[in-house]
MMTF fields as JSON, N, C-alpha, C and O atoms, coordinates in Angstrom:
{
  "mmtfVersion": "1.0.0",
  "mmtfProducer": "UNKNOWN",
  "numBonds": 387,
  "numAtoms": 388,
  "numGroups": 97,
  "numChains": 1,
  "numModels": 1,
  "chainsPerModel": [1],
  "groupsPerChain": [97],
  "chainIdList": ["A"],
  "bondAtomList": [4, 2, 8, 6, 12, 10, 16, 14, 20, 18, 24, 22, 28, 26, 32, 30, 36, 34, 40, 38, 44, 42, 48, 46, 52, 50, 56, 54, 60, 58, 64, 62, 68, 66, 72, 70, 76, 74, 80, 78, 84, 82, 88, 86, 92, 90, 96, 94, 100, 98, 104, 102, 108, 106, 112, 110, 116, 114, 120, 118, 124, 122, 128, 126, 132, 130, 136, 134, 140, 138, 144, 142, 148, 146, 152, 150, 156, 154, 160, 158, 164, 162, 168, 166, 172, 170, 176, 174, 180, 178, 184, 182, 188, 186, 192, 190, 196, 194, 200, 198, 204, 202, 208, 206, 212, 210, 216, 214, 220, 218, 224, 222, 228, 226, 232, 230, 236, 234, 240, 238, 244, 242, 248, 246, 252, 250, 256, 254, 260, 258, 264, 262, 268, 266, 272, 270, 276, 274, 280, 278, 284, 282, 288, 286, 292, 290, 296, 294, 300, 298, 304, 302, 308, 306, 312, 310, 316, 314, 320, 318, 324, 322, 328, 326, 332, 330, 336, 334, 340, 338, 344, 342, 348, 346, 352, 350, 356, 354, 360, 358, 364, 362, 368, 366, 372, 370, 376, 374, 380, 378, 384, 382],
  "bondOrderList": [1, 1, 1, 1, 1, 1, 1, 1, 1, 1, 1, 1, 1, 1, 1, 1, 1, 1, 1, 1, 1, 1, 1, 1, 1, 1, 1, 1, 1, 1, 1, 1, 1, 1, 1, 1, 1, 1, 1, 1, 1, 1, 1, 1, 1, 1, 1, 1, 1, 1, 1, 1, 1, 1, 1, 1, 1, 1, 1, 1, 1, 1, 1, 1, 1, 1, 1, 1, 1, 1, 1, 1, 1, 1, 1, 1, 1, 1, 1, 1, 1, 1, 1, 1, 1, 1, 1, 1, 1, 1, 1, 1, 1, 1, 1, 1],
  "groupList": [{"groupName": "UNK", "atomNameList": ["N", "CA", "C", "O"], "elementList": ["N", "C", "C", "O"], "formalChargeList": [0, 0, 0, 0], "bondAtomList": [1, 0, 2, 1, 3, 2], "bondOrderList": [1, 1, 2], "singleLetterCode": "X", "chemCompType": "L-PEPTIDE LINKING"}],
  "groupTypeList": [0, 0, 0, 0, 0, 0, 0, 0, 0, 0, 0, 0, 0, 0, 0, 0, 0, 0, 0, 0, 0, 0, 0, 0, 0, 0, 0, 0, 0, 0, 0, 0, 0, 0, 0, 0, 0, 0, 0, 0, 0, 0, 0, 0, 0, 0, 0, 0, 0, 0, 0, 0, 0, 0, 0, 0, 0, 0, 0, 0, 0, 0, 0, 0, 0, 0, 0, 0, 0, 0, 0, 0, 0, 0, 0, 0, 0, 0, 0, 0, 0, 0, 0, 0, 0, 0, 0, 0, 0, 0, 0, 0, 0, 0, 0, 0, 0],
  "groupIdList": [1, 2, 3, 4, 5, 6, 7, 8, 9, 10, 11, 12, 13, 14, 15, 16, 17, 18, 19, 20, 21, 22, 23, 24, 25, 26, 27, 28, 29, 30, 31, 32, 33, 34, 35, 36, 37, 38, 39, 40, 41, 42, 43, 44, 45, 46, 47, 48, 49, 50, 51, 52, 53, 54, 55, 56, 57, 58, 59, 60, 61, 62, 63, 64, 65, 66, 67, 68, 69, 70, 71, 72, 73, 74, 75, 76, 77, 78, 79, 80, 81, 82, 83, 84, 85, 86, 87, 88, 89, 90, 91, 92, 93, 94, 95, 96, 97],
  "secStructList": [7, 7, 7, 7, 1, 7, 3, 3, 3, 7, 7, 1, 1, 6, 6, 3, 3, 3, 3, 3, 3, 3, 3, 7, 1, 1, 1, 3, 3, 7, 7, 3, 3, 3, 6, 6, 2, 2, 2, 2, 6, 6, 2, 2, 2, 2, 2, 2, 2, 2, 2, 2, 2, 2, 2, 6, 7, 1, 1, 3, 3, 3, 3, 3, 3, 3, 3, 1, 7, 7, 2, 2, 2, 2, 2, 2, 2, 2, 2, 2, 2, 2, 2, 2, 2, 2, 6, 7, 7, 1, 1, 7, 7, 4, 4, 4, 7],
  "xCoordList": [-79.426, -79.293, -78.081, -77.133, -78.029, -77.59, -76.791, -76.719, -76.127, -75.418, -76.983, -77.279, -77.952, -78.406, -78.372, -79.115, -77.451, -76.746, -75.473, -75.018, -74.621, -73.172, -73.138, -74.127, -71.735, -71.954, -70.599, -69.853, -70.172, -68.238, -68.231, -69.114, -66.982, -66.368, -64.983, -64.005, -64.91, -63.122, -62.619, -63.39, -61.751, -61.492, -60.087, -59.664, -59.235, -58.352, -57.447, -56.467, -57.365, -56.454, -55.507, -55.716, -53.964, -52.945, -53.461, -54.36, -52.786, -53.186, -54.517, -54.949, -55.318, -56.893, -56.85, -55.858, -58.457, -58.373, -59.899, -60.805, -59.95, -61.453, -61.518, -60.819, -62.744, -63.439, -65.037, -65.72, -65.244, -66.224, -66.716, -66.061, -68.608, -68.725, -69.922, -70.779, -70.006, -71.222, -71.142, -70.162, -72.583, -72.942, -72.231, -71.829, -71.831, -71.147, -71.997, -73.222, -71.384, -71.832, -71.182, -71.651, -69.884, -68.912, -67.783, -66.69, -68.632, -67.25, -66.706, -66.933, -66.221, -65.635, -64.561, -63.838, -64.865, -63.801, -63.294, -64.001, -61.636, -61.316, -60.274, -59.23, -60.533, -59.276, -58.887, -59.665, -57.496, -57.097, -55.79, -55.07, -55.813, -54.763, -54.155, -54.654, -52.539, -51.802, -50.37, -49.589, -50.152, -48.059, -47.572, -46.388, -48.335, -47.748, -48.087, -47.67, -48.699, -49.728, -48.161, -48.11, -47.124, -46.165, -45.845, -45.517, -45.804, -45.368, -46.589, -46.466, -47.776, -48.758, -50.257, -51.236, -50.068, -51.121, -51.26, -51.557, -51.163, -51.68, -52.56, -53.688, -51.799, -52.377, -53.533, -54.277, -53.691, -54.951, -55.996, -56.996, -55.82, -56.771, -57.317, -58.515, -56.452, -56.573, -57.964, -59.061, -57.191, -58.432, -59.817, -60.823, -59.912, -61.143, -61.743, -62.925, -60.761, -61.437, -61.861, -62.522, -61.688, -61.516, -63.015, -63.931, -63.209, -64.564, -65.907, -66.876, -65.572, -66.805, -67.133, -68.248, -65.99, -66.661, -67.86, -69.036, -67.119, -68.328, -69.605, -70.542, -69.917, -70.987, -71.84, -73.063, -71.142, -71.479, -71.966, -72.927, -70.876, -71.482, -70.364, -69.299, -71.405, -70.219, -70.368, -69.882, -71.257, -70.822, -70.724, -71.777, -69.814, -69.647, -67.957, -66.949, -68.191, -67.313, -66.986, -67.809, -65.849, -65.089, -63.917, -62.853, -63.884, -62.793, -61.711, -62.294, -60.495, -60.004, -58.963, -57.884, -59.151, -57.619, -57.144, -57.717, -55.695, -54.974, -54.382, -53.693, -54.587, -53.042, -52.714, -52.743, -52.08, -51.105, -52.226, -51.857, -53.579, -54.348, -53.589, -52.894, -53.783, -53.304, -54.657, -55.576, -54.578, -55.572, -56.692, -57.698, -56.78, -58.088, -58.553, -59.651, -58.129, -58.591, -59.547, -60.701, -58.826, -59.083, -60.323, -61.42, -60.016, -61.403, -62.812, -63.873, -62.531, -63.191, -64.209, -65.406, -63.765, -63.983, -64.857, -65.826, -63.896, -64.638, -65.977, -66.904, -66.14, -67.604, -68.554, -69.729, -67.994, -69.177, -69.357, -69.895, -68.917, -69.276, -69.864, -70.711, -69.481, -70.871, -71.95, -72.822, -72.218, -73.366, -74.313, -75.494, -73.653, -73.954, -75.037, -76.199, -74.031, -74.459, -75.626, -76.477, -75.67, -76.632, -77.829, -78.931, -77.705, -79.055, -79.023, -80.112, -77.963, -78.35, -76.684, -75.63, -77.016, -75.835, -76.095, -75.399, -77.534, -78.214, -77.568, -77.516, -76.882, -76.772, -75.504, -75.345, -74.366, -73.163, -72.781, -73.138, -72.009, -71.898, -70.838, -69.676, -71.156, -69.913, -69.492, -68.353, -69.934, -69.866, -68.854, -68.195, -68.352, -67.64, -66.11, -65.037, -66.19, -64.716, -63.793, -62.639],
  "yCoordList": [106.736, 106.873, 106.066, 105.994, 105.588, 104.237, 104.97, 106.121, 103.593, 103.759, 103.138, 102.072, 103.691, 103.173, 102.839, 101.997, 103.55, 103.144, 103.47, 104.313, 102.733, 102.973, 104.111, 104.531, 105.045, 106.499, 106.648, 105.911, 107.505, 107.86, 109.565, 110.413, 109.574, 111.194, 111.302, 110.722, 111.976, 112.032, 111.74, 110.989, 111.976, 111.456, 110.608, 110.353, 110.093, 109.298, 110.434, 109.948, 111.361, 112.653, 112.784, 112.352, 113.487, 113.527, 114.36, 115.196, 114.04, 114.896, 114.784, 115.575, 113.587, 113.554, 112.492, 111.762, 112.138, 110.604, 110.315, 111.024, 109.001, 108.901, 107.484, 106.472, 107.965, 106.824, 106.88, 107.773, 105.461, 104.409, 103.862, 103.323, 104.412, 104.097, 103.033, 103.257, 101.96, 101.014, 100.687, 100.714, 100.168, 99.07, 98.279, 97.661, 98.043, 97.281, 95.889, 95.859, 94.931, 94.293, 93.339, 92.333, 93.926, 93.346, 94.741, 95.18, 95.01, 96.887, 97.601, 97.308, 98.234, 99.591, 98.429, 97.654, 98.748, 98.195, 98.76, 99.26, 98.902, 100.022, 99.63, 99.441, 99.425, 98.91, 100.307, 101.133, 100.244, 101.408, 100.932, 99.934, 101.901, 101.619, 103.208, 104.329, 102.562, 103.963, 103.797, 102.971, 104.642, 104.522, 104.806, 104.495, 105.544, 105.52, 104.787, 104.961, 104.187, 103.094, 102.741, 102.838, 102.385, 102.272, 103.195, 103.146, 104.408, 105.416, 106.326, 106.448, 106.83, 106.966, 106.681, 107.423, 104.875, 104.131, 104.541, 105.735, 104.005, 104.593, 105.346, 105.093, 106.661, 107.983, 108.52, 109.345, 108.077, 107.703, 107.181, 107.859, 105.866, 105.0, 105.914, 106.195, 106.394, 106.737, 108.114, 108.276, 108.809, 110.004, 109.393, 110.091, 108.46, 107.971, 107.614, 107.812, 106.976, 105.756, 107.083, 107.055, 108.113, 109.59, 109.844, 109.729, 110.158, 110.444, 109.822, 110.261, 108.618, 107.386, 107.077, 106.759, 107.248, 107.61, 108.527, 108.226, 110.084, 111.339, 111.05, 111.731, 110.208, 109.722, 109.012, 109.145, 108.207, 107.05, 105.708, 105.035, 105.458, 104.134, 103.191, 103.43, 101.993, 100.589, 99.178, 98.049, 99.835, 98.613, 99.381, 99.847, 99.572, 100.388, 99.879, 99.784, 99.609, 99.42, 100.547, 100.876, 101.035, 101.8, 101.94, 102.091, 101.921, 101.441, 102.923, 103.977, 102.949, 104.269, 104.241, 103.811, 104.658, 104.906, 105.967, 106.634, 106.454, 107.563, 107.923, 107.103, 109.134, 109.769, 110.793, 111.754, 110.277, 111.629, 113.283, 114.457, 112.682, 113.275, 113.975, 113.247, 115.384, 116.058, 115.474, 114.934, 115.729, 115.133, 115.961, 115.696, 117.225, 117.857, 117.234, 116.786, 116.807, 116.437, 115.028, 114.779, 114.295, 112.881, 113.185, 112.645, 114.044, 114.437, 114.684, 114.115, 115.868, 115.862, 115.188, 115.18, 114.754, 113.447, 112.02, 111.269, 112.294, 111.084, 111.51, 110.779, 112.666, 113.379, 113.426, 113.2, 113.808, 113.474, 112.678, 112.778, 111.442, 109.817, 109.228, 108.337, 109.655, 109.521, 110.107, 109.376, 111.375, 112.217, 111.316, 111.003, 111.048, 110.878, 108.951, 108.543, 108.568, 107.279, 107.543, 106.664, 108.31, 108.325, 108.952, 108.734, 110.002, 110.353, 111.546, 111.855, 112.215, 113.504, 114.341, 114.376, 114.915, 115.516, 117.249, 118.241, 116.942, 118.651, 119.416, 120.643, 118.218, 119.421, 118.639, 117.511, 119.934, 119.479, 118.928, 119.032, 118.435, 117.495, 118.337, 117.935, 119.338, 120.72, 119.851, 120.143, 118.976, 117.886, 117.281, 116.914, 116.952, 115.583, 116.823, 116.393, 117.787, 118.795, 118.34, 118.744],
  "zCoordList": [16.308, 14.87, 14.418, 15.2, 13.502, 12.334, 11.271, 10.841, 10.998, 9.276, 8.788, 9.326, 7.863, 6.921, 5.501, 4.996, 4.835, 3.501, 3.476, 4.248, 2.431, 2.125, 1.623, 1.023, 1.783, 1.68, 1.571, 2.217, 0.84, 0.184, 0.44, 0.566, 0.444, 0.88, 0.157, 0.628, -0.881, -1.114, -2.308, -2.906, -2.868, -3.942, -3.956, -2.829, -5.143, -5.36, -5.691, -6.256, -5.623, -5.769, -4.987, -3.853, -5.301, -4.383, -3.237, -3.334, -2.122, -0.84, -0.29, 0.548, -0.86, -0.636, 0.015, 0.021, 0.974, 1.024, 1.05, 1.488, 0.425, 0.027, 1.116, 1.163, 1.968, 2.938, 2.305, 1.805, 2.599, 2.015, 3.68, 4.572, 3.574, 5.314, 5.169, 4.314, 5.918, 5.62, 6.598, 7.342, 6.845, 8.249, 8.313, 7.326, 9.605, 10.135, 10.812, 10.692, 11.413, 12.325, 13.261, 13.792, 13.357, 14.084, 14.638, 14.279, 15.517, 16.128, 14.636, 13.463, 15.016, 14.108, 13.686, 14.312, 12.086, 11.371, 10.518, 9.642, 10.467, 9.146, 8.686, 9.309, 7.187, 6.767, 5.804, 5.328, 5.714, 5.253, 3.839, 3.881, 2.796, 1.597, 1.716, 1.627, 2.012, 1.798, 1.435, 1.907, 0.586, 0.311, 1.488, 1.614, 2.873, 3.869, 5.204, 6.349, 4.84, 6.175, 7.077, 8.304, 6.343, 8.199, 8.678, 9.864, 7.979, 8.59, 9.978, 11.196, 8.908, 9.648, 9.57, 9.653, 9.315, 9.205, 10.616, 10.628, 11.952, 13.015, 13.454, 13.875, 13.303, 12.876, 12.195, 12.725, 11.059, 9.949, 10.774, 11.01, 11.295, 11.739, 13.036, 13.04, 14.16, 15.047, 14.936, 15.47, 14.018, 13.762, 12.901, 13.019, 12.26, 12.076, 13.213, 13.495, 14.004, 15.813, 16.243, 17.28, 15.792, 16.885, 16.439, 17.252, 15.252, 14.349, 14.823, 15.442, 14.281, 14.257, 16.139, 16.553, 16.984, 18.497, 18.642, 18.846, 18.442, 18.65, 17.892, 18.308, 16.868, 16.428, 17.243, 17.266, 17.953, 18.562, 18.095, 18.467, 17.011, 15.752, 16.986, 17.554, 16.947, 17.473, 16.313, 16.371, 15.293, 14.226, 13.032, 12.596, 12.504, 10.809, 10.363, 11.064, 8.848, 8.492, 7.385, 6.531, 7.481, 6.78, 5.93, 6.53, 4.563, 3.545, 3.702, 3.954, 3.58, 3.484, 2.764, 3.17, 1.71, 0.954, 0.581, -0.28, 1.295, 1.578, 0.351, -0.256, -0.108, -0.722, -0.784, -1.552, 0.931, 1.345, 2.253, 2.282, 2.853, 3.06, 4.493, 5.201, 4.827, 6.36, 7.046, 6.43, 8.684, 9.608, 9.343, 10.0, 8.258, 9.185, 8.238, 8.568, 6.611, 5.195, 5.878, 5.528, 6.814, 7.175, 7.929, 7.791, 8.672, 9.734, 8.973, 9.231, 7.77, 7.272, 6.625, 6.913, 5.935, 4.917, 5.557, 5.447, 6.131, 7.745, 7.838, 7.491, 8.294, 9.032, 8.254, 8.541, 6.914, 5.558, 4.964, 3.861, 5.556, 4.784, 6.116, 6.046, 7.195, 8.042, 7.727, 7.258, 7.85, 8.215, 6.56, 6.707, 5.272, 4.23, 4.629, 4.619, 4.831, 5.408, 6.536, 6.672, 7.065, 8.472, 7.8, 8.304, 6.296, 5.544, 6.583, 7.066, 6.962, 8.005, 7.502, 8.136, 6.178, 5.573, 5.439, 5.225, 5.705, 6.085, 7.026, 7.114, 8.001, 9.467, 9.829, 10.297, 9.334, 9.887, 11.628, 12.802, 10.912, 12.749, 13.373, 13.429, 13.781, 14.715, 15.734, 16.099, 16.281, 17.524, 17.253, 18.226, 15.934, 15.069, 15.014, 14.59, 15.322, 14.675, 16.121, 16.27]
}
């Protein structure tokens, strides 16, 4: 199972973070916008790389712009702009926690 359409999770709200998930076709790609990307751009990226693994996607591209989101907000958010994109938003991904 596939990214078959572009699919969003999140909003532009403080403490939120909104990811944007689309087919890919060149490995996991994620570009990320944050007031804190040096601090824990890393971090951010790392728990998406963490996400989009347990899926098992190796081409999706993913937009992410932070503000000020905690990891589970990121996790979250993550899991439902997959499952949204994959057209399988019926059945939470307990696999993806």
């Amino acid at each position: 199972m596939g990214i078959n359409k572009t699919a969003m999770d999140g909003t532009l709200e403080s403490s939120d973070i909104q990811i944007t998930v689309s087919k890919g076709t060149d490995g996991v790609q994620i570009s990320l916008e944050s007031d804190v990307k040096k601090r824990f751009g890393d971090d951010i990226i790392a728990t998406i790389k963490e996400v989009v693994k347990k899926f098992g996607l190796d081409n999706v591209n993913i937009k992410a712009v932070d503000q000020g989101a905690l990891d589970c907000v990121i996790r979250a958010r993550t899991i439902t702009a997959i499952q949204r994109a994959m057209d399988n938003s019926e059945q939470p991904a307990r696999e993806a926690l």
